[in-house]
Wavefront OBJ file of the C-alpha trace (Angstrom):
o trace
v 22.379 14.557 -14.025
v 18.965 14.520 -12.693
v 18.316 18.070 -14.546
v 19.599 16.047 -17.683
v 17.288 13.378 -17.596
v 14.210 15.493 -16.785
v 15.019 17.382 -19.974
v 15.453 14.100 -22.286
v 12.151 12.674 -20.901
v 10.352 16.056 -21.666
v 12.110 16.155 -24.781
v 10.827 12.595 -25.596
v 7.602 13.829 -24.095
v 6.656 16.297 -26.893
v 7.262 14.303 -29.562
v 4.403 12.009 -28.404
v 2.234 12.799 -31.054
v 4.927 11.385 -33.623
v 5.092 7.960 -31.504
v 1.635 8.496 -31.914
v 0.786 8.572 -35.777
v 1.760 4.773 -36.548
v 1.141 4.210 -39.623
v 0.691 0.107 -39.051
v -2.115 0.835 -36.989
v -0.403 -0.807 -33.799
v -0.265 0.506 -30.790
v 2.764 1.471 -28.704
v 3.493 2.003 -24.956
v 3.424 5.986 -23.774
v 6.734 7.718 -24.262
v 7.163 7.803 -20.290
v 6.960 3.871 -20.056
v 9.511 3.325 -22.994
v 12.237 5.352 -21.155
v 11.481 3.987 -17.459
v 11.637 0.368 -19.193
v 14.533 0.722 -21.762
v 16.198 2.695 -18.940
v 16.018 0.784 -15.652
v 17.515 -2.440 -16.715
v 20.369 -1.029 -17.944
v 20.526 1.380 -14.765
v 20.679 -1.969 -12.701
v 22.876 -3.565 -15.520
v 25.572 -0.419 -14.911
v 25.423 -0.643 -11.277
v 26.157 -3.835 -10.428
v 28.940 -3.482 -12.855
v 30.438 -0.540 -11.199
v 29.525 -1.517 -7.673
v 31.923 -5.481 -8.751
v 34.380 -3.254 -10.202
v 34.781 -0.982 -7.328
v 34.335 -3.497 -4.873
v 36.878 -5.566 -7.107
v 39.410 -2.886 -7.263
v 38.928 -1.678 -3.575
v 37.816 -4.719 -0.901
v 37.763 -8.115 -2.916
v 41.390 -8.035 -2.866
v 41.440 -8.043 1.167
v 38.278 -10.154 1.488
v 38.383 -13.070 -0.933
v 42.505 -13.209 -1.944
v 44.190 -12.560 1.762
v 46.893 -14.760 1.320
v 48.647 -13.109 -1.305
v 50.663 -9.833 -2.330
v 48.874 -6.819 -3.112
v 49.802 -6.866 -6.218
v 48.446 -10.640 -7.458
v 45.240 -10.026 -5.523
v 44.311 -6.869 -7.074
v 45.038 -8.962 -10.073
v 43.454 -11.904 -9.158
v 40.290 -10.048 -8.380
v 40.253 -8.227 -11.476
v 39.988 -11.338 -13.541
v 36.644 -12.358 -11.583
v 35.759 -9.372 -12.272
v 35.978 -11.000 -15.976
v 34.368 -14.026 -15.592
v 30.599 -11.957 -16.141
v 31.991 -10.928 -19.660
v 32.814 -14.808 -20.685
v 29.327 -15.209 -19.765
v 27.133 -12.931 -21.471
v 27.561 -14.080 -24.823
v 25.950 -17.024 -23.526
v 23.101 -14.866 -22.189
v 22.992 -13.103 -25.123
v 22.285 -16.714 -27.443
v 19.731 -17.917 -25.175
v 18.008 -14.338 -24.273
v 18.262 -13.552 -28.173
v 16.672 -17.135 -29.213
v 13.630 -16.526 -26.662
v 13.403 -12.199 -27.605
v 13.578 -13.419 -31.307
v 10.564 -16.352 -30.926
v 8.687 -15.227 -28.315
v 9.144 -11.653 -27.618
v 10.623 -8.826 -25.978
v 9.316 -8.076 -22.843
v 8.641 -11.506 -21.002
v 12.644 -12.256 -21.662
v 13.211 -8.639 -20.693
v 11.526 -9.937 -17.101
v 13.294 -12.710 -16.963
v 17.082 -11.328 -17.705
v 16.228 -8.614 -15.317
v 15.361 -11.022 -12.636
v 18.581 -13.828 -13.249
v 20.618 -10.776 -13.237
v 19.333 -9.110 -10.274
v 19.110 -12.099 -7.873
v 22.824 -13.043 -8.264
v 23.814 -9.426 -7.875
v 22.075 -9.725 -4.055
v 23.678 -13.111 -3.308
v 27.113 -11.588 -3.735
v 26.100 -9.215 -0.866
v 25.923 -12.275 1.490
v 28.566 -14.070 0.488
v 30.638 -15.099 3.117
v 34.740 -14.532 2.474
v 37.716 -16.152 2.271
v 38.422 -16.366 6.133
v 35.159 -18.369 6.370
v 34.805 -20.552 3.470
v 38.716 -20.526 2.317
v 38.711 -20.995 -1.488
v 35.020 -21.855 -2.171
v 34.330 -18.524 -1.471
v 35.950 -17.534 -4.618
v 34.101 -20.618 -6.342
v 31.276 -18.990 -4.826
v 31.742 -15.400 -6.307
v 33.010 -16.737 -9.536
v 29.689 -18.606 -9.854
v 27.333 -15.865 -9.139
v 29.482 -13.653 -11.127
v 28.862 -15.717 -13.993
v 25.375 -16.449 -13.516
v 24.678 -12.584 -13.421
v 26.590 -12.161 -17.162
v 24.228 -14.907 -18.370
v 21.150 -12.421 -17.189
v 23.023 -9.458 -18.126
v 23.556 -10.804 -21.852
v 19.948 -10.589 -22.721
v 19.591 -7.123 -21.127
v 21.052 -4.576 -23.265
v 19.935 -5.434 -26.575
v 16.433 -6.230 -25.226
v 15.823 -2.739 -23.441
v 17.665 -1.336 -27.222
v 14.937 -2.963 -28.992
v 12.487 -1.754 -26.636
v 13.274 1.597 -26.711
v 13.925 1.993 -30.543
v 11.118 -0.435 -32.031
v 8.752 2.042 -30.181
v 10.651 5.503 -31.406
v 9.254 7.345 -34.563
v 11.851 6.942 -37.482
v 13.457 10.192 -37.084
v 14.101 9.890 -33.579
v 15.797 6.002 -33.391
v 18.936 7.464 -31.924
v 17.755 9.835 -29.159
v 15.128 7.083 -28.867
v 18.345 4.512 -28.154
v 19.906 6.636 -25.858
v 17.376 6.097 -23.219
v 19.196 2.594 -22.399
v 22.202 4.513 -22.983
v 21.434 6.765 -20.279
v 21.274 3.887 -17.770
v 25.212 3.231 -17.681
v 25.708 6.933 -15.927
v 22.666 6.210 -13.992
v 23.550 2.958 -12.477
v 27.111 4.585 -12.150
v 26.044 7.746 -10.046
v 23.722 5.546 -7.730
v 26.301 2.835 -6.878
v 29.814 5.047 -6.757
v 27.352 7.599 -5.055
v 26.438 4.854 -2.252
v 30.097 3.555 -2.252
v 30.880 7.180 -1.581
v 28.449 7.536 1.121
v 29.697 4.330 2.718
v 33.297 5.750 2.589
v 32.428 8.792 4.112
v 30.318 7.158 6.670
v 31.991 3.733 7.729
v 35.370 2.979 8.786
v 38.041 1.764 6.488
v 38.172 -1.953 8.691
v 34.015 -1.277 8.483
v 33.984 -1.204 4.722
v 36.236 -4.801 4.699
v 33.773 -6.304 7.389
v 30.861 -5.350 5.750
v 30.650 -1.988 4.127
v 31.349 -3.193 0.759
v 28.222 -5.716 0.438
v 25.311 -2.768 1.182
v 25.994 -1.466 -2.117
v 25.068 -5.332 -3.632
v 21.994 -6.090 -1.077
v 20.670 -2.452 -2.033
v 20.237 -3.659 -5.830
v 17.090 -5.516 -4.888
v 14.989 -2.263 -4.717
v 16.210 -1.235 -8.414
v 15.373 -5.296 -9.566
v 11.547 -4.541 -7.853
v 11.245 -1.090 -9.808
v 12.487 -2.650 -12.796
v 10.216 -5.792 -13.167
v 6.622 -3.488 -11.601
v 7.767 -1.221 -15.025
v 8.204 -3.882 -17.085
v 5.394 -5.808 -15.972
v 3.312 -2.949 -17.110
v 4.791 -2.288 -20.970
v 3.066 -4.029 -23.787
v 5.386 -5.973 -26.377
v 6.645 -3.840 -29.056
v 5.070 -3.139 -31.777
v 7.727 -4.224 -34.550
v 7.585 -7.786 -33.118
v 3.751 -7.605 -33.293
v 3.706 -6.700 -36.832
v 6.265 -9.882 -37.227
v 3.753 -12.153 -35.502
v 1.036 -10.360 -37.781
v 2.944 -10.800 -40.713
v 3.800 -14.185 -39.739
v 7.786 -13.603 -40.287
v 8.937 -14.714 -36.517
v 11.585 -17.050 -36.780
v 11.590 -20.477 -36.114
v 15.224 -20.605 -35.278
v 16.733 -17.182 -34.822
v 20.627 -18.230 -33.840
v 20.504 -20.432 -36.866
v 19.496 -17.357 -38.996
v 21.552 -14.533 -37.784
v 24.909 -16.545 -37.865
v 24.126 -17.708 -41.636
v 22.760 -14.342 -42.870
v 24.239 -11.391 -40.557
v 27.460 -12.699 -39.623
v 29.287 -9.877 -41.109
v 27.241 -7.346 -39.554
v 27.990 -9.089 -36.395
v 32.134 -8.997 -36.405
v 31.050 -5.094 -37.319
v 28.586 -4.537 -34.622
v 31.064 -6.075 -32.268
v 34.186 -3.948 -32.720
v 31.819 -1.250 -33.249
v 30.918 -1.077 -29.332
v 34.207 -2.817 -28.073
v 36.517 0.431 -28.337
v 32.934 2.012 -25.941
v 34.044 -0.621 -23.132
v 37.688 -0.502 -23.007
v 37.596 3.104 -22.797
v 34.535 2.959 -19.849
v 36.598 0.118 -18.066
v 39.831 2.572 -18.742
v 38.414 5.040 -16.993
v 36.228 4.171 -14.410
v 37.934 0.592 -12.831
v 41.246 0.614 -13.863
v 42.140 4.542 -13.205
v 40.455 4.208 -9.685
v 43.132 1.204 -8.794
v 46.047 3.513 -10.376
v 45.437 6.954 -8.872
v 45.022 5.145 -5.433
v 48.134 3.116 -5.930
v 50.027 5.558 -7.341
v 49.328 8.922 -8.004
v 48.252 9.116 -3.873
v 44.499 10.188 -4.740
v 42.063 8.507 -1.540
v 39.425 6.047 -2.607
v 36.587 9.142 -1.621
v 38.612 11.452 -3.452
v 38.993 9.822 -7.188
v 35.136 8.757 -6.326
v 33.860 12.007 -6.213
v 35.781 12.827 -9.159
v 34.516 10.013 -11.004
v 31.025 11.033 -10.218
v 31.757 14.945 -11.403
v 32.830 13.600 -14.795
v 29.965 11.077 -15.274
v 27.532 14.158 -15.846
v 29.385 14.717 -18.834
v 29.231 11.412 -20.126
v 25.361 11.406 -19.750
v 24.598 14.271 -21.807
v 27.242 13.616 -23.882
v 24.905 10.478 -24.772
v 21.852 12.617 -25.783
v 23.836 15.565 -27.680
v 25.642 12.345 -29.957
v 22.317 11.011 -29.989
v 20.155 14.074 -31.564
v 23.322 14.606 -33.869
v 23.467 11.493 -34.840
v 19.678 11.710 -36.296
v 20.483 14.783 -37.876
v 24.089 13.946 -39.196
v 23.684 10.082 -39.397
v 25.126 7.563 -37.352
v 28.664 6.803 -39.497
v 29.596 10.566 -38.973
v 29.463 11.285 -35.703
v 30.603 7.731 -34.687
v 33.924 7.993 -37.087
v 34.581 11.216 -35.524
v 34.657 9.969 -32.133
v 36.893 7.056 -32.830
v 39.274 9.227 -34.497
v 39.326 11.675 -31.890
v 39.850 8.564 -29.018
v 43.167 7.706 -30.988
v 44.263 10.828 -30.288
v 43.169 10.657 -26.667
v 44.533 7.171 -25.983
v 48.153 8.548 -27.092
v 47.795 11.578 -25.136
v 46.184 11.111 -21.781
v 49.402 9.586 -20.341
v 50.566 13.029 -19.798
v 47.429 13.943 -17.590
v 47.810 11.246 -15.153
v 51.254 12.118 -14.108
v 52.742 13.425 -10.973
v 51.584 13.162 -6.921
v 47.902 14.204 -6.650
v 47.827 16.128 -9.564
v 44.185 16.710 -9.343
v 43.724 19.354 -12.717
v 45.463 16.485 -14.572
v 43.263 13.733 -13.869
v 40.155 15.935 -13.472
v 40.805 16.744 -17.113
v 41.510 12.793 -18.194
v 38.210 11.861 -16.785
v 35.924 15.066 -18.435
v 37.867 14.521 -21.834
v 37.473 10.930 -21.816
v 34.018 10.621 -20.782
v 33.163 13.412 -23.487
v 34.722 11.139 -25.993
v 33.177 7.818 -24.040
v 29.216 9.387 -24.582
v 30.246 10.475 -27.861
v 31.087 6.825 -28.911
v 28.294 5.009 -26.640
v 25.087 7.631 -27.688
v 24.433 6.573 -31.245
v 25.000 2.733 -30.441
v 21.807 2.276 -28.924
v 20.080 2.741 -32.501
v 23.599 1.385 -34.816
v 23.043 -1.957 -33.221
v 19.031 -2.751 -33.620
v 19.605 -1.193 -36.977
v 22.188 -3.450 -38.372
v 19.729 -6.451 -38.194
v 16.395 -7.331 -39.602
v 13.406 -7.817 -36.818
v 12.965 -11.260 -36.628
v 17.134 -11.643 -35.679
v 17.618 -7.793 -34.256
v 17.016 -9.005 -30.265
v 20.019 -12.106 -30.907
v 21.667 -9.540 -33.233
v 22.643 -7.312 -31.519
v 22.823 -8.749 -28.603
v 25.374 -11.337 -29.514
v 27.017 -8.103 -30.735
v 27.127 -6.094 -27.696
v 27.583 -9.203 -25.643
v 30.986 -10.371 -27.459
v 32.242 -6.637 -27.736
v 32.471 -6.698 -23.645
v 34.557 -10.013 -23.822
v 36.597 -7.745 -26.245
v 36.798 -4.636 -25.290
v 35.906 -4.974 -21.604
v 36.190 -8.635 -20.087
v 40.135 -8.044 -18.728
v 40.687 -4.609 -19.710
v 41.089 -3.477 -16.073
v 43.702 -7.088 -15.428
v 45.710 -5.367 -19.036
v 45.562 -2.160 -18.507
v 46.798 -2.948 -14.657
v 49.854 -5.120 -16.152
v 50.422 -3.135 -18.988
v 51.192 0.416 -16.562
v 52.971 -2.641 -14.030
v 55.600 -3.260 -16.597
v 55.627 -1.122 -19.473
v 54.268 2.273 -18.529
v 50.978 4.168 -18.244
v 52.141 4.749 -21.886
v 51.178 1.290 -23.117
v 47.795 1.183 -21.836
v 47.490 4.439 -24.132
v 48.511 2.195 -26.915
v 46.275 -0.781 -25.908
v 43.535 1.560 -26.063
v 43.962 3.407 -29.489
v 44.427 -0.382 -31.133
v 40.858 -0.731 -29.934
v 39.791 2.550 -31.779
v 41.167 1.884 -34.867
v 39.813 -2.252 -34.802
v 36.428 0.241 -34.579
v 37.226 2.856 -36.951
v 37.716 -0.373 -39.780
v 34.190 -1.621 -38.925
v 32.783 1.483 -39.219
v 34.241 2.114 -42.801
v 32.821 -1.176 -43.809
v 29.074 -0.306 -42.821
v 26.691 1.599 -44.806
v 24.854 4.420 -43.010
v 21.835 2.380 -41.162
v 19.655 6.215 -40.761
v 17.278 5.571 -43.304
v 17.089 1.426 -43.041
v 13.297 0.405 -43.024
v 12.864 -0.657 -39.497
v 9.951 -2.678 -40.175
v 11.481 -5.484 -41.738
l 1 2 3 4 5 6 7 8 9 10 11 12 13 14 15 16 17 18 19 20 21 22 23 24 25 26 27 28 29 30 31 32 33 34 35 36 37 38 39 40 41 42 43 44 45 46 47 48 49 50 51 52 53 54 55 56 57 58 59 60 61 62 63 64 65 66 67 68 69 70 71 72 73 74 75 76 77 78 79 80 81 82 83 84 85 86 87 88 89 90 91 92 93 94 95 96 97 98 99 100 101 102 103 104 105 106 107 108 109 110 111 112 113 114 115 116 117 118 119 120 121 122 123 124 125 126 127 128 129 130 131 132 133 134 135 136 137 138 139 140 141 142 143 144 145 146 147 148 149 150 151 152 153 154 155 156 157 158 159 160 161 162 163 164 165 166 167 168 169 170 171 172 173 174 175 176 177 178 179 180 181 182 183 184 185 186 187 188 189 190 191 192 193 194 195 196 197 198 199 200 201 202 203 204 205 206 207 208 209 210 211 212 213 214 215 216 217 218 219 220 221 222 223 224 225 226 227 228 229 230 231 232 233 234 235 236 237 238 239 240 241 242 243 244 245 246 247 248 249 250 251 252 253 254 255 256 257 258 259 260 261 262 263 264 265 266 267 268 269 270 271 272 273 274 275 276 277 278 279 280 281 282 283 284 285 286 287 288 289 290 291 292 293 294 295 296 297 298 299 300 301 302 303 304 305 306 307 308 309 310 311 312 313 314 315 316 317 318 319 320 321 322 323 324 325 326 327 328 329 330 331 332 333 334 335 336 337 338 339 340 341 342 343 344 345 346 347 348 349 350 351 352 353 354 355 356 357 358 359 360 361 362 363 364 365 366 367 368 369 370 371 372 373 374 375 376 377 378 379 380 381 382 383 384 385 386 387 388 389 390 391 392 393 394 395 396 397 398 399 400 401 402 403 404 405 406 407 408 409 410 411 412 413 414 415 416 417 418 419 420 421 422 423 424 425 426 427 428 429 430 431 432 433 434 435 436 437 438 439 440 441 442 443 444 445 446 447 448 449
């Protein structure tokens, strides 16, 4: 993964002189600084993510829901894991009002910061043998305040990324955020996997489980000394030159982009079912019942995330060569397919080839459909409305696609068969296959306007 990245940034690297040669006359930040700033926040975005859903899946149910069956409080914990979806369309109007009027990179700061800081407090929170119930008030607070911070992240460190990307590169340029969800995935399932191999089982319940949470405070300091250091970009400069920044930017988007809004938001929301498919609700099935260890599907989860990384930048270059409609239609048809069929993988006692090969396929299919989004999204909306755009957008798709996936997919296999989650999931791909027949090819939109 590493290799990967080292290749994209070098990639991004020689095309330097094309960021270069702006023909507005505005400056931009060097290549290096777009990736590390589009990049981090969404690293830290993914991770705490994955660290709550793997904590969620694997220790919440013991430490906050004691008192009740296995069963309910692997459900139960699932649906906090929820509550940061609800939120981040919330995030996403007041982070998208501020990006709009004011700019990019100060509300880039602040996101960054809401959403790091409540990530760490969950680390100290004390359980449900101390506090009884409020410690589940307590988790379901911070849980939501961190969606609020996380709903201004994605479609800030988009807009970073592809406002400062030469016209033929917007895609690859849109994968560097893109490339955060594997990144924040290897660095906290790669700690949780340490941890596992390191710390006791009764160790991981005590305290184990919060490292992963506490340790997110070094990415939030990396993140906001980068950030600190990029200029805004330089489509929202030529706004302010041009005088077109909007006075009211939530007023404007809903009244003039509301269709590209329902599209941009089933668009992405097939991305997170089949992420939150794969990588929270597989982990609590092939431990519950197809007898895999929590190290064991870890390490296989962390094999098949590689894929899904460079997955992002191939679907990324192809989709500035092809266009984004193409290759995006083509992976939504080919998840249909994969949602009926990867029932049969996951079948049997430990059969490892099986689920090795549900995890490689899907996460092929998963950077496939998450690449090009980086650049569909910022494209669909005009600058002075593209930060509350598309992140209303992005931010509603995870309430969609992603907010109780894990809680339906676990009911859904409870009491009607692995085979129905396969059906839950190729309803999402075809609710994104009809958006994407209803937009126009965005490769060629003038980005300056």
């Amino acid at each position: 993964m590493i290799h990967m990245q080292d290749t994209d940034v070098s990639t991004a690297s020689a095309m330097a002189p094309t960021l270069d040669a702006n023909p507005k006359g505005l400056s931009r930040d060097p290549v290096k600084t777009v990736v590390f700033a589009s990049m981090i926040g969404t690293a830290i975005e993914f991770y705490d993510f994955y660290a709550y859903g793997t904590a969620a899946a694997a220790y919440f149910p013991q430490v906050f829901f004691p008192e009740v069956t296995p069963t309910i409080a692997t459900l139960l914990s699932l649906l906090t894991f929820g509550v940061a979806f609800v939120a981040r369309p919330l995030g996403s109007l007041v982070f998208g009002h501020f990006g709009d009027k004011i700019g990019r990179k100060n509300t880039l700061i602040v996101s960054l910061l809401l959403m790091g800081c409540s990530t760490v407090l969950i680390g100290v929170l004390p359980g449900y043998a101390t506090l009884g119930i409020t410690s589940v008030v307590l988790l379901c607070l911070c849980r939501f305040v961190q969606g609020v911070g996380l709903g201004g992240e994605w479609s800030g460190a988009a807009l970073v990324a592809t406002e400062n990307a030469p016209a033929n590169r917007r895609a690859l340029y849109g994968a560097f955020p893109e490339l955060g969800a594997p990144l924040g995935f290897f660095l906290s399932n790669g700690l949780f996997f340490v941890l596992e191999m390191t710390l006791t089982p009764a160790q991981m319940i005590s305290f184990g489980w919060r490292i992963p949470f506490i340790a997110s405070s070094l990415l939030v300091f990396i993140g906001f000394w980068v950030r600190e250091r990029m200029q805004e970009t330089p489509m929202f400069r030529l706004a302010q030159k041009r005088q077109t920044v909007t006075k009211s930017p939530l007023k404007t988007v809903f009244k003039t982009s509301w269709r590209q809004l329902i599209q941009g938001t089933f668009i992405v929301s097939v991305t997170y079912t089949l992420f939150y498919t794969l990588a929270t609700w597989s982990l609590t099935y092939a431990t519950t019942t197809l007898g895999f260890s929590n190290k064991e599907y870890l390490l296989m989860l962390m094999a098949a995330i590689i894929v899904f990384a460079v997955m992002i930048v191939v679907a990324s270059q192809f989709a500035d060569v092809l266009g984004r409609r193409r290759v995006l239609i083509s992976a939504s048809c080919l998840l249909l397919l994969f949602a009926f069929a990867f029932p049969y993988l996951l079948q049997g006692h430990r059969n490892f080839v099986g689920a090795m090969t549900f995890l490689v396929v899907g996460f092929i299919l998963m950077g496939t459909a998450f690449g090009p989004v980086g650049a569909v999204l910022p494209e669909l909306f005009s600058t002075k409305v593209r930060y509350s755009g598309a992140g209303i957008s992005y931010n509603v798709a995870a309430i969609v696609g992603a907010a109780f996936a894990p809680t339906i997919a676990t009911w859904l296999s409870t009491h009607w068969g692995i085979q129905s989650v396969g059906v839950y999931l190729g309803i999402m791909a075809v609710a994104c296959l009809i958006s994407l027949l209803t937009v126009k090819e965005t490769k060629e939109v003038d980005f300056t306007k």
